[in-house]
N, C-alpha and C positions, 0 to 999 in steps of 0.2 A: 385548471391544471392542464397542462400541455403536453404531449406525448415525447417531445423532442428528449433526450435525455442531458443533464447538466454532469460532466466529467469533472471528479472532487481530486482534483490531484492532492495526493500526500506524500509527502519528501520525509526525509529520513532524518536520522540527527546531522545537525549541521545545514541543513538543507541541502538542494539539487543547485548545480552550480549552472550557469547557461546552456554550456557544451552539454549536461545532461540530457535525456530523451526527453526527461518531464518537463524538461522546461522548453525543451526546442516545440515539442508539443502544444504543448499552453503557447507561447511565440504565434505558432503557426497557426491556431484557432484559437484567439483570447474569447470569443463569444462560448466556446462552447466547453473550453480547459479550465477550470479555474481553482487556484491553490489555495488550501486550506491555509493560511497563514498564521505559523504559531506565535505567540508572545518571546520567545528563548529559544534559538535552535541553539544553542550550545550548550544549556544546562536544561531539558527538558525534565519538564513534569508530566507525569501520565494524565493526576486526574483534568490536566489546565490544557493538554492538548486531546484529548476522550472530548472535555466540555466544545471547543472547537471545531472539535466533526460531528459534534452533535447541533451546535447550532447553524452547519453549514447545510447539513441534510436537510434540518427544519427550515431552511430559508429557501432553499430548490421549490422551482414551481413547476417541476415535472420529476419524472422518474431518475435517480441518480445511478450512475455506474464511478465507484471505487476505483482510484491509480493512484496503488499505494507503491513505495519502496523502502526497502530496509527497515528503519525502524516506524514507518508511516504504513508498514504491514502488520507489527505487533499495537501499532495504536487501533488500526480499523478494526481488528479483532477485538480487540478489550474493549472497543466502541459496541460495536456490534452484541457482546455478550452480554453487556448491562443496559444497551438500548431496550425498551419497551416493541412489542410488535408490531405499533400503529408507524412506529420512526423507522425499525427496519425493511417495512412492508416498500417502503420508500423506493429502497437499492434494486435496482435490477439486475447491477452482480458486480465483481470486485476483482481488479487484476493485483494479484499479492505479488510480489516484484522482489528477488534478493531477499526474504525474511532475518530480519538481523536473530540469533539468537543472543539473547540478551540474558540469558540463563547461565549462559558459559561467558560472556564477554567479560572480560577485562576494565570496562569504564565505567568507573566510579558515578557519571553523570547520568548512567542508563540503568543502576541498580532498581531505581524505583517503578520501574516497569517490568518487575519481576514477578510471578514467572510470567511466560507466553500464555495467556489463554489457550486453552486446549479442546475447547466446543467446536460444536458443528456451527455454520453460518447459516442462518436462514436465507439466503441467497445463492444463486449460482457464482463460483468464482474460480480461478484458475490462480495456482503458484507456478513461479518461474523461479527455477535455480540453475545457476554454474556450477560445474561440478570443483572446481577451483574455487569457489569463494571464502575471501577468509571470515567471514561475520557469519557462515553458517553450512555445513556437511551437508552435501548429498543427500546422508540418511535423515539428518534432523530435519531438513527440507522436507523429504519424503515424508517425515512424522508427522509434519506440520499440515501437511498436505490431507494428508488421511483424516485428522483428529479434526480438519476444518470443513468435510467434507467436499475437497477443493480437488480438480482434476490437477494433475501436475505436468511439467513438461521443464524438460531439462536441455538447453540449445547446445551447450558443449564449457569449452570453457574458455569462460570470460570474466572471470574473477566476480566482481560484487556489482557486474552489468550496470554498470553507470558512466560516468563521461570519462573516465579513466580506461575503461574497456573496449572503446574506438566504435561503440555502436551507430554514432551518429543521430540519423532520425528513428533506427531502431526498427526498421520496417516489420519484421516479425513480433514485434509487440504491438504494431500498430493492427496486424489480424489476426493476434489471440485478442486483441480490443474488444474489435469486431464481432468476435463469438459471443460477446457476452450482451 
């Protein structure tokens, strides 16, 4: 086992499109970014994308750190809650990114990832929200944040902080990374 850590990028429904941070990330270090690749990003299933970061964790030959967004935030969670502790022990923390709520959403294709898990994370992790995002409120962020025992941090407002937001390479996500 190797100390280095392997960065488990998780995209959202639809997935992260180039211009995204996640992806310009992963671009910029393919050794050490690598995407959880779902079967369906357009009609996702919970438990087929849960099994997916579960066998992405199990195949890391070092310690893993989480870069979730939107809906690749309510997967690592639901991941995380019915993982075992030998699998969790794994993570060395998790950046929750944009948390869709998916409780309130409107898409028929995200009902089945209902509700958000609302456990603590046995890892250190940090949430980021806009305070403009339409997939999720300030406050629900903030909920999400507490009930996950996740430090939160709110940059201003950039809607759903993805390649629509003009972030670019995202540099303030690149050291709340770093913290973790």
């Amino acid at each position: 086992m190797t100390d280095r850590a392997t960065y488990l990028v998780l995209p959202g429904y639809q997935n992260s499109d180039p211009g995204h941070w996640q992806s310009r990330w992963e671009a910029s270090e393919p050794g050490t970014f690598h995407r959880v690749v779902q079967a369906d990003w357009d009609h996702p299933e919970q438990g087929d994308w849960v099994a997916r970061v579960d066998a992405a964790v199990a195949a890391a030959t070092g310690p893993v750190v989480l870069v979730a967004h939107s809906l690749g935030c309510v997967t690592a969670v639901r991941w995380a809650a019915g993982a075992g502790a030998e699998r969790t022990a794994a993570v060395r923390g998790a950046l929750l990114v944009a948390p869709a709520d998916v409780d309130t959403a409107e898409v028929p294709e995200l009902v089945n990832f209902r509700p958000v898990a609302l456990e603590a994370l046995p890892f250190p992790s940090i949430v980021v929200a806009s305070t403009d995002d339409p997939w999720v409120s300030p406050a629900r962020a903030r909920q999400f944040a507490a009930a996950w025992g996740s430090r939160y941090e709110e940059p201003g407002a950039y809607g759903h902080l993805n390649a629509g937001s003009g972030l670019g390479d995202w540099p303030l996500g690149r050291e709340l990374l770093a913290e973790l």
